[in-house]
C-alpha positions in Angstrom: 0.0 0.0 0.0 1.0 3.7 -0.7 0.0 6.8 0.7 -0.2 10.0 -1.7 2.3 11.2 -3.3 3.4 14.7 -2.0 5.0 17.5 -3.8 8.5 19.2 -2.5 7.5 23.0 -2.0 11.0 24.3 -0.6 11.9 28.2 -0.9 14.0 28.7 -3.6 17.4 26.9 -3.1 20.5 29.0 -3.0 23.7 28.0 -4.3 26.3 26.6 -2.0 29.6 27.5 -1.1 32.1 25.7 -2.6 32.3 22.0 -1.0 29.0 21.9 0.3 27.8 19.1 -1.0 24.8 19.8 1.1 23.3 22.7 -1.5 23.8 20.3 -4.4 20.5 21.1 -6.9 18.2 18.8 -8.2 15.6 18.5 -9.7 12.7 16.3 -7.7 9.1 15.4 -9.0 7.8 14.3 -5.9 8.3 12.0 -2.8 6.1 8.6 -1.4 5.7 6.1 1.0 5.2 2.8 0.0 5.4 -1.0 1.4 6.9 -4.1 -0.2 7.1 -3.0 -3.6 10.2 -0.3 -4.3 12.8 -2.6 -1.5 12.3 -4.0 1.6 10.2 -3.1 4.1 8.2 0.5 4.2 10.4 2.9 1.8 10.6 6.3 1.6 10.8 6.4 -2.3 12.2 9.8 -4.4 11.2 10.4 -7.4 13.6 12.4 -9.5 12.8 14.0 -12.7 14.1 13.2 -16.6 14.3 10.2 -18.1 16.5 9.4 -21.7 13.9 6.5 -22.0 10.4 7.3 -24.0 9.3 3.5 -23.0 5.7 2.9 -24.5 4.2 2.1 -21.9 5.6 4.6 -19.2 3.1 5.4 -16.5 4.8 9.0 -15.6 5.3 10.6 -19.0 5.3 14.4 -16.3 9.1 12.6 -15.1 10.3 12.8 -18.6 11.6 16.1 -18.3 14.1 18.0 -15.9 12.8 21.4 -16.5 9.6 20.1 -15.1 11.0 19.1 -11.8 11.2 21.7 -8.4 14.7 22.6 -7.9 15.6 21.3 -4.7 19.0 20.8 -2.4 20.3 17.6 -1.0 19.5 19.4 2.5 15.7 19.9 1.6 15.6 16.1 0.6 17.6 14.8 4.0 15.3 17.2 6.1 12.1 15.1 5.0 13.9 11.5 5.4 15.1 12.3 9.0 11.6 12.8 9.9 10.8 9.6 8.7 14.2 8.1 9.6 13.5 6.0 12.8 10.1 4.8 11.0 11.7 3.2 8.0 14.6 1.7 10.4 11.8 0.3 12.5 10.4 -1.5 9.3 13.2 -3.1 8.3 13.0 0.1 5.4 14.8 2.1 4.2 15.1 5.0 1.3 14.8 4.3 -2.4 15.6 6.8 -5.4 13.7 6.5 -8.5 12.3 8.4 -11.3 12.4 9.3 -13.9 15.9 7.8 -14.2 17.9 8.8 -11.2 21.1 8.3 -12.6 20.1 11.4 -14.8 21.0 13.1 -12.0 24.1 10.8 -11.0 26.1 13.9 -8.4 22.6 14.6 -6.7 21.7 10.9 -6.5 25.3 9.9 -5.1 24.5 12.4 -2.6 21.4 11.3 -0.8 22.7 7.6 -1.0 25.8 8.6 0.8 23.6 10.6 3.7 21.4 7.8 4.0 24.1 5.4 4.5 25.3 7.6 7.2 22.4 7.7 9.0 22.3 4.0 8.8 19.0 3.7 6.2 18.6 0.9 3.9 19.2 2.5 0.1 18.1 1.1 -3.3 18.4 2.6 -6.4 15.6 2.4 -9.0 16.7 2.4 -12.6 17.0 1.0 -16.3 20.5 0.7 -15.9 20.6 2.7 -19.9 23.1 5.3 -18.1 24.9 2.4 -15.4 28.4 3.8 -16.6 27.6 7.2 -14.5 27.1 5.4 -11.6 31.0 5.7 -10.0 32.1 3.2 -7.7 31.4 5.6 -5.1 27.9 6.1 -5.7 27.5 1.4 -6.0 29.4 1.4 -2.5 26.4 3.5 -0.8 23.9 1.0 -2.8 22.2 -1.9 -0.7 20.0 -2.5 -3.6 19.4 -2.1 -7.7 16.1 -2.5 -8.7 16.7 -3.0 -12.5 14.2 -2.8 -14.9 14.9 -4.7 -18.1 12.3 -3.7 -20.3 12.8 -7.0 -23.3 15.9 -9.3 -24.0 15.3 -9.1 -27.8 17.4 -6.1 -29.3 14.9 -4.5 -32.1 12.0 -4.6 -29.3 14.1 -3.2 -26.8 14.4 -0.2 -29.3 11.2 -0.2 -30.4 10.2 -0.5 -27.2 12.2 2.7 -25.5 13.7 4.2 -28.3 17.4 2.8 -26.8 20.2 0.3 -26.9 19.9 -2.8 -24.4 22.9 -3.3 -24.4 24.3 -0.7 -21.5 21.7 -2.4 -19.4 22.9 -5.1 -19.8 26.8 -4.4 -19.0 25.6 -2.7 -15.8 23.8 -6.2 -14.3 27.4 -7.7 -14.9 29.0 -5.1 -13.4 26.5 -5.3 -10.7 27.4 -8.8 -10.1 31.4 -8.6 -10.3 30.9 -5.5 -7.3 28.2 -7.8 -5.2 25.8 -5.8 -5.3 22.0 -7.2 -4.8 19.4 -6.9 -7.8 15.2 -7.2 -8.2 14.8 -7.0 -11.5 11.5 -5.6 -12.9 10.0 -6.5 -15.9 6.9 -5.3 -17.1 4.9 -7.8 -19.1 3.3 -6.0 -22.4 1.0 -8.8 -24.4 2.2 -8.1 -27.9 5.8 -7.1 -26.7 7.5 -8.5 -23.8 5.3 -11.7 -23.5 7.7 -13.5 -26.1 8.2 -17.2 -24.5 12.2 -17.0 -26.7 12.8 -13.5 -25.4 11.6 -14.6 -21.8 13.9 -17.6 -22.0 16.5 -14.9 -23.1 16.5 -13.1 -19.8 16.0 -15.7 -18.0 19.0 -17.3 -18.8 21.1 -14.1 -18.9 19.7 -13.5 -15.5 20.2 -16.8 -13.9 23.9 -16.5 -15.1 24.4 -13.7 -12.5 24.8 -14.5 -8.8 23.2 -11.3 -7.4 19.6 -11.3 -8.4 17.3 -11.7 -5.5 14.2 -11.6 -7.3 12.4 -11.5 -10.5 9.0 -9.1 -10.1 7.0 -9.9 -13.1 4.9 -6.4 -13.1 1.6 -6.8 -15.7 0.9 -3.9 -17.9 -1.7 -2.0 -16.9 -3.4 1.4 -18.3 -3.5 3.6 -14.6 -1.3 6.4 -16.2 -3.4 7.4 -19.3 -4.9 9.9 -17.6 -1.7 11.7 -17.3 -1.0 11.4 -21.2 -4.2 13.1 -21.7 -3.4 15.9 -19.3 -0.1 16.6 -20.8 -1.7 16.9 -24.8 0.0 13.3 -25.4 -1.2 10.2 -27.1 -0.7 7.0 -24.8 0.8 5.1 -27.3 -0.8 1.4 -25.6 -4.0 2.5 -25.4 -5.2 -0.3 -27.4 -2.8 -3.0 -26.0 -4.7 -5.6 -23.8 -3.9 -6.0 -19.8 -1.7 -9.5 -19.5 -4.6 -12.0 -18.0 -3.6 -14.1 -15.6 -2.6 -17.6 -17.2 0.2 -15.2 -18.9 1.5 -13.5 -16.2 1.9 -17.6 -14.7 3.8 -18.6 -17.8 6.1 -16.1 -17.9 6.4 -16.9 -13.8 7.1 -20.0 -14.5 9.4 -19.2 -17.1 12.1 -17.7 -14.8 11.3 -19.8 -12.1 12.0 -23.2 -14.0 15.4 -21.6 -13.8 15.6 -21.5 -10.2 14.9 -17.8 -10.0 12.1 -16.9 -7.6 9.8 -14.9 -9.5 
């Protein structure tokens, strides 16, 4: 369950001094609180804005965009998960930064991770893995978790699908797995795209190669965001695309489970 989603409305961030990592700018869409679905335990989940993925089925086509975003420091951000801090500890929770595409914003992102660590919080990082290489080594070391979304395993619908290459996604799962780091992947089931039984087999081998991954969430399509295209002037490009019923979603379940991932 989530609550709803609440806007930042900070005073206009000044620019820091030299140093102060602290005044670092970003730009955030909005924040939430959710259970068991974005990490571990209750989460205090950040959504950042811009995104160099226009997937065809996105949900949150108003995160596309940095210029959209509220400019706001790293301090603003810290100030709202202290108040929540001993909460999300309590849970067995922790803080997880999304988007968007975080990694977008790779200096601001490293940022929060590293306070959160400090204060002891559980962190995940929510991403395609499209821009992994501007994830330092710094930024991985103040990871607990990577929930990676790999949209397809077949190249052309992988493109066609976000209107990128798979393949950085699919160097940053390897270098995932040579640093240790943990990994849920997501990957959203699309009838007509990602449902594929080859392509599933794809991933699931690829997948089952790696000795990190936790969990396979198998998230069906669904159509809750086409309100949003319509506010924004935009055609939802799936409108016509079918929800996944649920002898699909089992297949593909069973899919990556037959190779001893838990899905």
């Amino acid at each position: 369950m989530s609550t709803t989603p609440a806007r930042f409305s900070p005073e206009r961030p000044q620019p820091g001094r030299s140093g102060e990592k602290g005044a670092l700018i970003g730009r955030v869409h909005s924040w939430d609180m959710s259970t068991g679905v974005d990490g571990p335990g209750t989460r205090f989940v950040l959504f950042l804005s811009g995104c160099p993925l226009r997937c065809q089925y996105c949900q949150n086509p108003d995160t596309w965009h940095m210029r959209d975003g509220t400019p706001t420091t790293v301090d603003q951000v810290m100030d709202d998960i202290e108040n929540s801090a001993a909460f999300l500890r309590a849970s067995g929770g922790g803080v997880t930064i999304s988007g968007g595409e975080p990694l977008l914003q790779h200096a601001f992102t490293a940022e929060i991770l590293h306070r959160c660590e400090e204060l002891g919080l559980h962190t995940a990082l929510d991403t395609s893995g499209y821009l992994g290489a501007a994830a330092d080594d710094e930024l991985l070391a103040d990871t607990d978790l990577v929930l990676l979304d790999i949209k397809s395993f077949d190249i052309r619908v992988y493109e066609q699908l976000t209107g990128r290459r798979l393949a950085p996604t699919l160097s940053f799962a390897g270098r995932l797995d040579a640093l240790g780091i943990r990994i849920w992947i997501r990957y959203v089931l699309v009838p007509g795209w990602t449902d594929d039984p080859t392509a599933v087999e794809g991933l699931a081998t690829f997948i089952a190669g790696l000795g990190n991954v936790e969990r396979v969430d198998v998230l069906p399509f669904h159509k809750l965001g086409a309100s949003k295209y319509e506010a924004l002037g935009l055609p939802f490009p799936l409108r016509d695309t079918p929800t996944p019923d649920t002898a699909l979603v089992d297949r593909v379940r069973e899919q990556f489970r037959a190779h001893g991932l838990t899905a």
